[in-house]
N, C-alpha and C positions, 0 to 999 in steps of 0.2 A: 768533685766539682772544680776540683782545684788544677787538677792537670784537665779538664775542661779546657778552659779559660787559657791554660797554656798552651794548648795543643791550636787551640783558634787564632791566638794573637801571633803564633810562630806561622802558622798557614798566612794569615792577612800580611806578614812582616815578607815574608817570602812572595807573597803573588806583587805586590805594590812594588820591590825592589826588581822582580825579573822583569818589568816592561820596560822596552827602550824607549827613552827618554826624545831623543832627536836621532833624525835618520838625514843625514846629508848624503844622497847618492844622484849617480845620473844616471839617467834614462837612457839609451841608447839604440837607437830604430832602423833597419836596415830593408833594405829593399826586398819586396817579397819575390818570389821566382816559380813558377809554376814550373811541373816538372810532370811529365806523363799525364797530360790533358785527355780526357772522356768524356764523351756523352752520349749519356740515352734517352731517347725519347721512345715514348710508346702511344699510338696514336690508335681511334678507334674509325676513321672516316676520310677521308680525301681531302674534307672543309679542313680538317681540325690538321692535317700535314699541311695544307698552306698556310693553316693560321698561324701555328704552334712553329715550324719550321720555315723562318726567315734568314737567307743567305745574310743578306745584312748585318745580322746578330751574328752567324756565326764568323764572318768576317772579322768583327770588334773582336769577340772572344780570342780568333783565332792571335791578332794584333798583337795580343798580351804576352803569349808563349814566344821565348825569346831563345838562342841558341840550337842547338841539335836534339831534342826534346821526341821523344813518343808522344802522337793523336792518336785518337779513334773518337769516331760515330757510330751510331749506332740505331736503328728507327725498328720498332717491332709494329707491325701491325695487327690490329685485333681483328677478327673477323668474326663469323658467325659462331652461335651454337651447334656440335652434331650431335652428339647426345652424353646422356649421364654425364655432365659438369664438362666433358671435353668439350674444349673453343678451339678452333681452327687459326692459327696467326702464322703471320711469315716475319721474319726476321734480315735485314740486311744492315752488312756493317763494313765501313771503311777505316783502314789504318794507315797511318802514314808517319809521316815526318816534319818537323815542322819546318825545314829547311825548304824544303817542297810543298809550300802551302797553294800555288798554284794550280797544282796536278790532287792535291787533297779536295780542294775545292772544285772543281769538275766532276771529280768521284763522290761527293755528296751531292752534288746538282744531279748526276744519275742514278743517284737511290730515292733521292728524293721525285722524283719522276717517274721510277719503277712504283714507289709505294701508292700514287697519286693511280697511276695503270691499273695497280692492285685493285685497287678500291672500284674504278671506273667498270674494270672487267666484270667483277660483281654482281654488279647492277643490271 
């Protein structure tokens, strides 16, 4: 009982002395940096590419990426069932540069246009 009581009050003497007492440090916060920006979208309708895909947003997004940086887009299209669990989809994807966000952004305005075709032909 006796190395009990010792072995307990040496554990409690130990756990109460290893916490630090006071921490003076600094925080120090640095600018974040995107680096190899992506995106995919997977859409199942025409509606849901004009919804879901707005130039505008990708615009903002694009804003963020700063320096000589790898883009990509990306839109998959869902389409029909043909059988046994195979679904029919098309896929289009643009890469680029972020130097070149001018010439990026025209090539997403024409996938985004193809996929919107996609969908219309369809029908």
């Amino acid at each position: 009982m006796k190395t009990v009581f010792t072995f307990l009050g040496l554990f409690i003497a130990t756990v109460s002395f290893s916490q630090a007492q006071n921490l003076d440090g600094k925080v120090i916060t640095e600018n974040t940096k995107i680096t190899n920006l992506s995106v995919s979208v997977t859409v199942d309708s025409a509606e849901e590419v004009e919804a879901t895909f707005n130039m505008k947003d990708i615009k903002t997004i694009l804003n963020e990426v700063e320096g000589d940086e790898e883009i990509s887009f990306e839109i998959t299209c869902i389409g029909e069932k043909l059988s046994e669990g195979v679904t029919r989809k098309v896929s289009y994807r643009v890469t680029g540069n972020s130097k070149d966000k001018k010439n990026f952004l025209k090539s997403i305005m024409r996938i985004r246009k193809a996929a919107i075709k996609y969908y219309n032909d369809k029908a």
